[in-house]
C-alpha positions in Angstrom: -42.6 -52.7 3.9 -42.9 -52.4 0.4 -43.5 -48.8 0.2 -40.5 -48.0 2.3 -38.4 -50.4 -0.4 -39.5 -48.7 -3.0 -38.9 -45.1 -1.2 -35.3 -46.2 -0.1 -34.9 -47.1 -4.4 -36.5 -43.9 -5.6 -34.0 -42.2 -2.8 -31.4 -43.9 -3.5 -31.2 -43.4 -7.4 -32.5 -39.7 -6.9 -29.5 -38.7 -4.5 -26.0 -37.5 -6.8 -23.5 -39.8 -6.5 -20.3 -40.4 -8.0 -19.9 -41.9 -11.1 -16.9 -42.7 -12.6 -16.4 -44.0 -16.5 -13.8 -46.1 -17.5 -12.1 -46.0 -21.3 -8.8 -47.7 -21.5 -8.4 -45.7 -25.4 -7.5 -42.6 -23.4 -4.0 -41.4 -24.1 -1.9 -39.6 -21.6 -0.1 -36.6 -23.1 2.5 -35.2 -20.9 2.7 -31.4 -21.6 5.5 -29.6 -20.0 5.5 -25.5 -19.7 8.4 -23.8 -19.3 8.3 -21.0 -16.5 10.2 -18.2 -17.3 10.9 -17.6 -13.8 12.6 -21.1 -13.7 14.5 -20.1 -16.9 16.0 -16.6 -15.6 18.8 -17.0 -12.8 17.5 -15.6 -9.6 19.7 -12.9 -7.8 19.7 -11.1 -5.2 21.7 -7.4 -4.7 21.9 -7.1 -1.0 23.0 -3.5 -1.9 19.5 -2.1 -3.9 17.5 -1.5 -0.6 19.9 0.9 1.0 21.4 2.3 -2.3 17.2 2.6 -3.3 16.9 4.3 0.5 20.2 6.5 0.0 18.8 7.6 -3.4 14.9 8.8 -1.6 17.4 10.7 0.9 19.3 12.7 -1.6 16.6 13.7 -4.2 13.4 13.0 -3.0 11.4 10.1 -5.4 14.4 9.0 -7.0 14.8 6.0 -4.6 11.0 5.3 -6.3 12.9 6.0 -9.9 15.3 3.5 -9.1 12.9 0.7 -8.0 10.8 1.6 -11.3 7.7 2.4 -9.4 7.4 5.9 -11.4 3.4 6.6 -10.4 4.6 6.9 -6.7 6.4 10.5 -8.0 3.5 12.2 -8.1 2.8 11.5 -4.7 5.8 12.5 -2.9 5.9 15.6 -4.7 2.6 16.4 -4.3 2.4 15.3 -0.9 5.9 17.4 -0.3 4.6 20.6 -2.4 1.2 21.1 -0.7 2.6 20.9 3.0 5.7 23.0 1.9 2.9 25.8 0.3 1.2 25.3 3.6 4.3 26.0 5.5 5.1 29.3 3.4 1.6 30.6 4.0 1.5 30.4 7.9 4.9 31.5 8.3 3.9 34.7 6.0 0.5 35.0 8.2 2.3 34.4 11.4 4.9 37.6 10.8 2.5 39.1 9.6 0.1 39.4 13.0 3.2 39.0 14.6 4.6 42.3 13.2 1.1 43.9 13.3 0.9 42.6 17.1 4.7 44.7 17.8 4.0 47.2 15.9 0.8 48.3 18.3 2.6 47.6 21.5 5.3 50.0 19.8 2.7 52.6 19.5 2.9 52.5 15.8 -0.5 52.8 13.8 -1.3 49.2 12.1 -2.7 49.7 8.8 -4.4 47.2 6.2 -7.0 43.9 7.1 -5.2 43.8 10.5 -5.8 47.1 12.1 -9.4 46.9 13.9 -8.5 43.7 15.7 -7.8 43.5 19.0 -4.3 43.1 20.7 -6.1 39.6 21.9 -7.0 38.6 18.7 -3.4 39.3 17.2 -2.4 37.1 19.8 -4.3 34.1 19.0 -3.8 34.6 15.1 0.2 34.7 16.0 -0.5 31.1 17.9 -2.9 29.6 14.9 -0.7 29.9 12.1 2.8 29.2 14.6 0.9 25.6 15.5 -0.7 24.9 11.5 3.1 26.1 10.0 5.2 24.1 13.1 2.5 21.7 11.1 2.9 21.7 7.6 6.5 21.3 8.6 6.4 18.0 10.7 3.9 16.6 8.0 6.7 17.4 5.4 9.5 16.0 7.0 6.5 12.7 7.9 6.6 12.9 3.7 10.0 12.7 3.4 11.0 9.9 5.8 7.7 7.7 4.5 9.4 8.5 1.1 12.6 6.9 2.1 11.1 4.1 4.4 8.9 3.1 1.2 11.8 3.3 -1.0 13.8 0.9 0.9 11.0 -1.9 1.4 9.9 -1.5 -2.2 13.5 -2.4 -3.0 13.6 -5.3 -0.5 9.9 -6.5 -1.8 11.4 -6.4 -5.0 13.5 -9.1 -4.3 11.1 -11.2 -2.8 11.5 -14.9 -4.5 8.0 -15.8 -6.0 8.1 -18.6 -7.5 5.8 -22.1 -8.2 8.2 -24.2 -5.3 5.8 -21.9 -2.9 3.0 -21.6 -2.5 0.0 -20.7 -0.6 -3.5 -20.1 -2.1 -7.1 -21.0 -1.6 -8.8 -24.6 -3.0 -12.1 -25.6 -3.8 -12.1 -29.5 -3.7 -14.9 -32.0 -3.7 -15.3 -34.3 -1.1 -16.2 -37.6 -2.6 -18.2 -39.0 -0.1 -20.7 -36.3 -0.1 -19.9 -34.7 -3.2 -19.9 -31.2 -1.2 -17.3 -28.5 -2.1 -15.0 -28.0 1.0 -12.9 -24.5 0.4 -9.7 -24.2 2.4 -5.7 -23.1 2.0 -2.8 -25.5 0.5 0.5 -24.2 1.5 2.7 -26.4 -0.7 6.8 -26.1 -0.8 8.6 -27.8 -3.4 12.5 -29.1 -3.7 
């Protein structure tokens, strides 16, 4: 009996437990930050989205200009420059094997990297580069409609109200029965 006392004691000052210190000198200082978000007025232009989608329509990127997100440029016109290039060179291959192709059914000699190929062989060339330009222009006009799409939900995002009266993040808190962390989500609105 007196072992398992003295285990219980031993266990019971071992184990963490709270412990909570009382001073009455403690001062509360109330310290108040100013949010610049609360300070600005807050204003929506129902009109940016579509003027920011009009703008990506007209000129390509300049709906991205207008919403200030400049390193998206790049991307359109990189994006819209490499399948144009694309484009160019398997229209200019498809004439060409498709002119090479007429030109032997014509009974004309076909001269250059073209003539020892068979009329089968023109034929399939002529269908490759159709298909990869038809392509390289579908993924350009992909570019230019994502370019317009992003434009015009940039803009709406941009008016998005974040502010401190909403919230939703993740919290560590500390039970205080078991001194265990418990992690979770606090969605908190404020009026």
């Amino acid at each position: 009996m007196r072992s398992i006392l003295s285990i219980a004691i031993l266990l019971l000052l071992l184990s963490p437990a709270a412990v909570f210190g009382q001073d009455d000198d403690i001062k509360v200082i109330n310290l108040t930050k100013n949010d610049s978000l609360m300070l600005k007025p807050y204003t929506i232009d129902p009109l940016a989205p579509g003027r920011a989608a009009f703008y990506s329509a007209v000129v390509p990127g300049l709906g991205q200009i207008y919403n200030k997100k400049y390193w998206k440029l790049p991307l359109v016109y990189g994006g819209m420059g490499v399948s144009l290039y694309y484009y160019s060179f398997n229209n200019g291959k498809y004439h060409e094997y498709r002119n090479a192709y007429k030109n032997r059914l014509a009974g004309k000699p076909v001269t250059g990297e073209l003539a020892p190929l068979s009329n089968d062989i023109l034929i399939r060339g002529q269908k490759f580069h159709q298909r990869n330009r038809d392509l390289s222009m579908l993924i350009t006009v992909g570019i230019y409609i994502l370019n317009i799409v992003d434009a015009n939900v940039d803009a709406h995002l941009k008016q998005f109200n974040v502010n401190e009266n909403l919230t939703f993040k993740p919290t560590l808190e500390q039970n205080p029965l078991d001194m265990q962390y418990n992690a979770g989500f606090s969605i908190n609105y404020q009026f």
